[in-house]
C-alpha positions in Angstrom: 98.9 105.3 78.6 99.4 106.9 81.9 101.5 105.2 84.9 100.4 104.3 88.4 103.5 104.8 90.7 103.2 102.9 94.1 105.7 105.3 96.8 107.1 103.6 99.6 109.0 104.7 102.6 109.8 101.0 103.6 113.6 101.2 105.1 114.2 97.9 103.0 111.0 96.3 101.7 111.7 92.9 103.6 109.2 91.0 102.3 108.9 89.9 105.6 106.9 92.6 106.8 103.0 92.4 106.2 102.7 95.8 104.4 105.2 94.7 101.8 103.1 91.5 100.7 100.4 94.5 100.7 102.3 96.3 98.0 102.9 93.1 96.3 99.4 92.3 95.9 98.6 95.5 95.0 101.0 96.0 92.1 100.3 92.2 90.8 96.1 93.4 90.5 97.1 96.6 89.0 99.3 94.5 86.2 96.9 92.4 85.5 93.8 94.5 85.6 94.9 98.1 84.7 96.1 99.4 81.1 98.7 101.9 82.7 102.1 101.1 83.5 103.0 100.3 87.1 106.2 101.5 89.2 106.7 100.4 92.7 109.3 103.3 94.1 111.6 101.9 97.0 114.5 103.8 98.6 117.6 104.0 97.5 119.5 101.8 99.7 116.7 98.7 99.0 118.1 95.5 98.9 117.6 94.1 95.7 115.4 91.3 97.0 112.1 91.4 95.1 109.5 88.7 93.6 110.7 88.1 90.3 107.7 88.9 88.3 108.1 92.6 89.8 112.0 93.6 89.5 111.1 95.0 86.1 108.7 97.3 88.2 110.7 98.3 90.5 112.6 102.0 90.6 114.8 102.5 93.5 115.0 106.5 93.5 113.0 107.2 97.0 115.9 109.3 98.4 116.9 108.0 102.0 117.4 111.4 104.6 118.1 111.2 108.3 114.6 112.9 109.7 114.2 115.1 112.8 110.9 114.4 115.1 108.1 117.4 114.3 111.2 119.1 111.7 110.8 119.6 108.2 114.1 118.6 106.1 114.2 121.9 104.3 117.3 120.4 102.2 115.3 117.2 101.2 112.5 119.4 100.0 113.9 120.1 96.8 115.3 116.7 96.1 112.8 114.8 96.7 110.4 117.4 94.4 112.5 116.6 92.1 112.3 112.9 91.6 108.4 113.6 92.2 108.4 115.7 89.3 110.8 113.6 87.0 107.8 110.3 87.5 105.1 112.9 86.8 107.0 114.4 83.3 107.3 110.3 82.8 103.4 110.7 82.7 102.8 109.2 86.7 99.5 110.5 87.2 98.4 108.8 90.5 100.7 107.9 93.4 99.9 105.3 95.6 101.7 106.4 98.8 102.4 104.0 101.5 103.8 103.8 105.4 103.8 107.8 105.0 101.2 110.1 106.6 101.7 108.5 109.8 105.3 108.7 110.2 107.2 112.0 111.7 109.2 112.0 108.3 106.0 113.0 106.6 106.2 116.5 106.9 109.2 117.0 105.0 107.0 114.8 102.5 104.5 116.7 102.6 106.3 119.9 101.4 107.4 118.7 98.4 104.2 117.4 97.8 102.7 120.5 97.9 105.2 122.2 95.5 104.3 119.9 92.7 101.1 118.9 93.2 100.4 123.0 93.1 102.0 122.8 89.6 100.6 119.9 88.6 96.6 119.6 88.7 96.0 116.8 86.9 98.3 114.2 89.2 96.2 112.8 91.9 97.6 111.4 95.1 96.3 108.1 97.6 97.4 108.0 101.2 97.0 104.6 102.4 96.5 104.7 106.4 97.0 101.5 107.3 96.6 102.2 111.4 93.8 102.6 113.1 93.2 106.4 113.9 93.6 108.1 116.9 92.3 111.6 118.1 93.9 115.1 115.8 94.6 118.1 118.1 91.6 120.1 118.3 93.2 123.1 117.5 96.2 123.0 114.9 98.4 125.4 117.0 101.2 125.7 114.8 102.4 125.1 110.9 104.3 121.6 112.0 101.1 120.2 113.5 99.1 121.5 110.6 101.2 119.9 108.2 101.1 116.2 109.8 97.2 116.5 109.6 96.9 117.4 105.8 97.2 116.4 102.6 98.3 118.1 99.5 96.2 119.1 96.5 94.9 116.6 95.0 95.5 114.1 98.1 93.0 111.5 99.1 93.3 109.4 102.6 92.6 105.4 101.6 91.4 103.4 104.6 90.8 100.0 104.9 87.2 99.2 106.0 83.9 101.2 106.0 83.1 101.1 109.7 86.1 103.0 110.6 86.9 105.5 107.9 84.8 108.4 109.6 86.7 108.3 112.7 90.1 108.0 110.3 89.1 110.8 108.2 88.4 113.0 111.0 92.6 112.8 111.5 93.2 115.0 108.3 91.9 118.7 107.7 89.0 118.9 105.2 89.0 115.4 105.0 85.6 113.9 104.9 83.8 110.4 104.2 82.7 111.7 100.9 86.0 112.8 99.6 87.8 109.8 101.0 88.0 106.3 99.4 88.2 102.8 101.6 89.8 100.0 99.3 90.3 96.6 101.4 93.7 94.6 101.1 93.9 92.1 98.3 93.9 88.8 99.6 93.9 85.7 96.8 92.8 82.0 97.3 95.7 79.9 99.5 96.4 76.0 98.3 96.1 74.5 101.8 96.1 71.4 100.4 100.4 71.0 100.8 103.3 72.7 102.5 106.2 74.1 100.8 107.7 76.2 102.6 110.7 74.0 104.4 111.7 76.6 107.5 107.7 76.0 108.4 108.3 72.4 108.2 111.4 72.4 110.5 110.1 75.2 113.1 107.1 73.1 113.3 108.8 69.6 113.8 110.8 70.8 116.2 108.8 72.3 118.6 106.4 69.2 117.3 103.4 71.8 116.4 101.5 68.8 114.7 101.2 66.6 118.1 98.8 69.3 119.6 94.6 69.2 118.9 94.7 72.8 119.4 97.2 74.9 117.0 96.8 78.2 117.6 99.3 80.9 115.6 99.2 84.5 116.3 102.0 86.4 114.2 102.6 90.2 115.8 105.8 92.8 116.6 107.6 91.8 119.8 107.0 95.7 120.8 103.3 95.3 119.8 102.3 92.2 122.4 100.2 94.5 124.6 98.0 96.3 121.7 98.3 92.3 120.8 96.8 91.3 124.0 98.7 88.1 124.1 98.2 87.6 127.7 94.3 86.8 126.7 95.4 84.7 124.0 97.8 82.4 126.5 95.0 82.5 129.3 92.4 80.9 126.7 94.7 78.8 126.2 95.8 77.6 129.6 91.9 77.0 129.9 91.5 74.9 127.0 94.3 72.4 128.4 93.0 72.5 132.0 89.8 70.9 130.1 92.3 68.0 129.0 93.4 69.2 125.2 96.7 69.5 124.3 97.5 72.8 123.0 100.4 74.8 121.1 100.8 78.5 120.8 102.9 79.8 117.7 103.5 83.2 118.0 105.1 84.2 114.5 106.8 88.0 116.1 109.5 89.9 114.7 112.9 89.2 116.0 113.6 90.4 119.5 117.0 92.3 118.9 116.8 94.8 121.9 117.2 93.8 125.5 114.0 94.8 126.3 112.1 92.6 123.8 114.1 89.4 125.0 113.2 90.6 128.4 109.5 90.8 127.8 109.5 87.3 126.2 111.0 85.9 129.1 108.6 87.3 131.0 105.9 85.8 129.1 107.0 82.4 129.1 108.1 82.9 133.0 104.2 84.4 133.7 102.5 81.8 131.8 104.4 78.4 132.8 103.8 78.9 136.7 100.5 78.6 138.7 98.1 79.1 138.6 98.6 78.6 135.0 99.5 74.8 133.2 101.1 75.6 130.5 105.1 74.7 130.0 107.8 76.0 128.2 107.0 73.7 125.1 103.4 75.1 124.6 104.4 78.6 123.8 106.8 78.8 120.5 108.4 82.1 119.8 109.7 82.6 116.2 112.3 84.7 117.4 113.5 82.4 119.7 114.4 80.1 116.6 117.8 81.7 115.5 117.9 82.5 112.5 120.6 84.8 110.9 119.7 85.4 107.8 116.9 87.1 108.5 117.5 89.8 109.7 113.4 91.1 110.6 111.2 87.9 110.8 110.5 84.8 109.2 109.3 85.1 105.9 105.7 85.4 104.9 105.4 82.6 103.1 106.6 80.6 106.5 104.0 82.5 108.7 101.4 81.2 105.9 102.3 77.4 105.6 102.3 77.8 109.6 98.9 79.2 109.4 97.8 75.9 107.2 99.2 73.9 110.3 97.1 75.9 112.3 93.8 75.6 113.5 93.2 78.4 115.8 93.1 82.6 116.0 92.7 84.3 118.5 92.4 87.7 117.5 92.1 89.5 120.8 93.8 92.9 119.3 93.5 96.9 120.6 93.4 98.2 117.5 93.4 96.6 113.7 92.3 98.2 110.6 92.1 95.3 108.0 95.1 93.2 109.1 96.5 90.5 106.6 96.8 87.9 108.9 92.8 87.8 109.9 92.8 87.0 106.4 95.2 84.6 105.8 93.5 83.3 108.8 90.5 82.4 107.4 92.0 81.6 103.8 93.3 78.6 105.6 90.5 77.1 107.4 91.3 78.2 111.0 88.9 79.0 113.4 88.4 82.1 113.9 88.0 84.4 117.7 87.6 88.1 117.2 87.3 91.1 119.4 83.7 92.3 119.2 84.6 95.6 121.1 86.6 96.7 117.8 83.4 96.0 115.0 86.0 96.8 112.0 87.5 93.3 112.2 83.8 91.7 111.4 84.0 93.6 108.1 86.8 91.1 107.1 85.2 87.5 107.8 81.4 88.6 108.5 79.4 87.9 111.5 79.4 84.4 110.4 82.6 83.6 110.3 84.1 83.9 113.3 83.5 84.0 117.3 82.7 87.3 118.8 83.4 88.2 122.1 84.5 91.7 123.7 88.4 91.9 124.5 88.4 95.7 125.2 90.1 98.1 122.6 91.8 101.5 122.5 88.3 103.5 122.7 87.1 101.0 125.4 88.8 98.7 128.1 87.8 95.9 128.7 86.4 96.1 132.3 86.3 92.7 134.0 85.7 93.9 137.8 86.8 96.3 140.2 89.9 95.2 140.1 90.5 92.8 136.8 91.5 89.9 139.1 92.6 86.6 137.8 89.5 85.5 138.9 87.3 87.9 137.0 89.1 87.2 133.4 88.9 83.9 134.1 85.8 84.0 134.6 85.1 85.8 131.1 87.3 83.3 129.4 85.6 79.9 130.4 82.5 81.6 128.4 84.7 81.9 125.0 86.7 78.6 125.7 82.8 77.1 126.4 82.4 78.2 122.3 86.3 77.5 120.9 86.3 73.9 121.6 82.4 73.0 120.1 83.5 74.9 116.9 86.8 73.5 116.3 85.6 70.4 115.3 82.5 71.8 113.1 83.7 73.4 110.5 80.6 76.3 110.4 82.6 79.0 111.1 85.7 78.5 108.9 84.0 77.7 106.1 82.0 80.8 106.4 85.1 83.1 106.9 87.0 80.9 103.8 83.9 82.2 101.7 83.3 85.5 102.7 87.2 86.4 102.5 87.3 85.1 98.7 84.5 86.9 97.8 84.7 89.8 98.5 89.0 90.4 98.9 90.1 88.8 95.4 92.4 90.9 93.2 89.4 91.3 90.8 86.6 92.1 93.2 88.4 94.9 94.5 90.2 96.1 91.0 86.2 96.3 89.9 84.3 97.5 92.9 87.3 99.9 94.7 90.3 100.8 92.5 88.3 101.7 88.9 85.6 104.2 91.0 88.5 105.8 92.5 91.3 106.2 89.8 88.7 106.9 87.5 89.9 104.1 85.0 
């Protein structure tokens, strides 16, 4: 019996953070469906705040290193070979490596990677890339930039959905669609049927989420709300109320600890409560706003999901998404469903069929309302989409469609059958 170590960088695997609940699922399907042992590796300094059916799993040994911008940690090298080589004389033949290749600490990473993986054929090793891709230098100038745009022997690159990999493949040298592997995120059925999570319950009853006909969450990073396009989402919104409904926007971000991010909320809510706009101060609800102490990153997950069961509305107007958790969770819970058409990945998720498509502009192509994107002009755009939100709320043909496709085809066993056994060989 071999092992199957999943490797995260995460500072403290707060299972607040989306790609935790990632990891999560991904070690649960690999328990239930694998016959090799599973490790998740964490940092050193990790809190020791994990779900209890993995703390038996869990091996804090990731060694924690201040790390330099484009600078490889030559004294790291070593130890952190080391602990790679300890796992693989364990017997860890395949490491599931997450939140590294696209982080500047990756290079010193990717040293002692190459040092044991030349020394150790039979280990294999699975990048998850879990952003969307951008453009590689078209000449690797130097041995720093060649390093942050390779992988070791025996390295794969895992991304997320089919219509992107080539364009995310093309990031990493010799890396091809053939000799890459996409594997979606695991996302399992969601009883919408009750709500247990009480900080849901009192976030929503104070800000009296549950009076409005149109509930529309959107969770994101406060430093992320223009690759977010939040604006969009508030201007649909303002339109939707202008037609008479009452509306409530729950924006589930990360807490705004820097002066900047409080600023640019304020600025939000300033923007969006005057004219020409309608909407007040108690129609847009920051999480962040809601003080609370002990968390220390964002609300929880399981808060942002029982929100999402109170919810009846995504707007998913986003730059740039690979296969984000929360379009799922959006569907798992019967919202309806409005995704960017000028970034085609996101369809992959729900299917034509379950959602609305319209063009929001994205990181390869803007969005170009007129010569001068006036109020006007988006407006303009946005009465058509509004024109097909407020039909569909009510029918149900969308959200059951997105509920169906998102169950078949992202369950722990679909995906342990049809994308982890092909590629781990099992």
């Amino acid at each position: 019996m071999h092992t199957i170590a999943i490797f995260s960088t995460l500072a403290n695997f707060d299972r607040s953070y989306s790609l935790v609940s990632v990891i999560v699922n991904q070690a649960r399907m690999l328990k239930e469906y694998s016959e090799n042992n599973v490790e998740i590796w964490v940092m050193e300094n990790c809190r020791d705040d994990y779900p209890e059916d993995l703390k038996e799993n869990i091996r804090k040994i990731v060694p924690v290193f201040t790390w330099e911008a484009c600078v490889v940690n030559d004294g790291m090298v070593p130890i952190i070979q080391n602990v790679l080589q300890d796992g693989i004389n364990r017997g860890v033949k395949n490491f599931l490596c997450h939140d590294i290749i696209l982080v500047d600490s990756y290079i010193t990473y990717n040293e002692a990677m190459r040092r044991v993986s030349s020394i150790n054929a039979g280990v294999n090793w699975y990048f998850w890339m879990h952003s969307g891709p951008h453009p590689r230098p078209a000449i690797l100038s130097n041995r720093i930039e060649y390093l942050h745009h390779t992988l070791p022997d025996n390295g794969y690159l895992v991304y997320l959905n089919y219509l992107d990999q080539a364009r995310a493949a093309n990031m990493y040298d010799g890396v091809t669609t053939s000799n890459s592997y996409v594997v979606y995120n695991i996302a399992d059925a969601i009883d919408i049927s009750k709500i247990d999570d009480k900080l849901a319950l009192e976030i929503a009853n104070r800000y009296h989420y549950n009076d409005a006909r149109v509930r529309c969450i959107y969770p994101f990073s406060t430093t992320r709300m223009d690759m977010k396009n939040v604006s969009y989402v508030l201007e649909i919104l303002d339109l939707i109320k202008k037609r008479g409904l009452d509306v409530k926007f729950m924006a589930c971000n990360c807490h705004a600890n820097a002066l900047s991010e409080f600023t640019a909320l304020d600025k939000i809510l300033n923007i969006y409560t005057n004219k020409p706009y309608t909407l007040n101060k108690k129609d847009i609800i920051f999480t962040s706003k809601y003080n609370i102490p002990e968390y220390s990153y964002s609300i929880p997950h399981s808060t942002v999901v029982d929100l999402f069961k109170l919810s009846n509305l995504f707007i998913f107007p986003t730059l740039s998404e690979v296969c984000p958790l929360v379009l799922q969770e959006a569907a798992l819970t019967n919202n309806l469903i409005v995704l960017n058409s000028s970034f085609p990945p996101l369809a992959e998720i729900v299917g034509f069929n379950g959602a609305l498509h319209f063009p929001f502009g994205s990181i390869l192509s803007a969005l170009r309302f007129g010569t001068n994107n006036t109020y006007e002009e988006r407006i303009n755009h946005f009465n058509w989409v509004v024109d097909n939100i407020i039909p569909a709320l009510s029918k149900g043909f969308y959200q059951t469609n997105a509920m169906y496709n998102v169950i078949r085809n992202f369950s722990p066993k679909c995906i342990w059958e049809s994308q982890y056994k092909p590629m781990l060989n099992i």
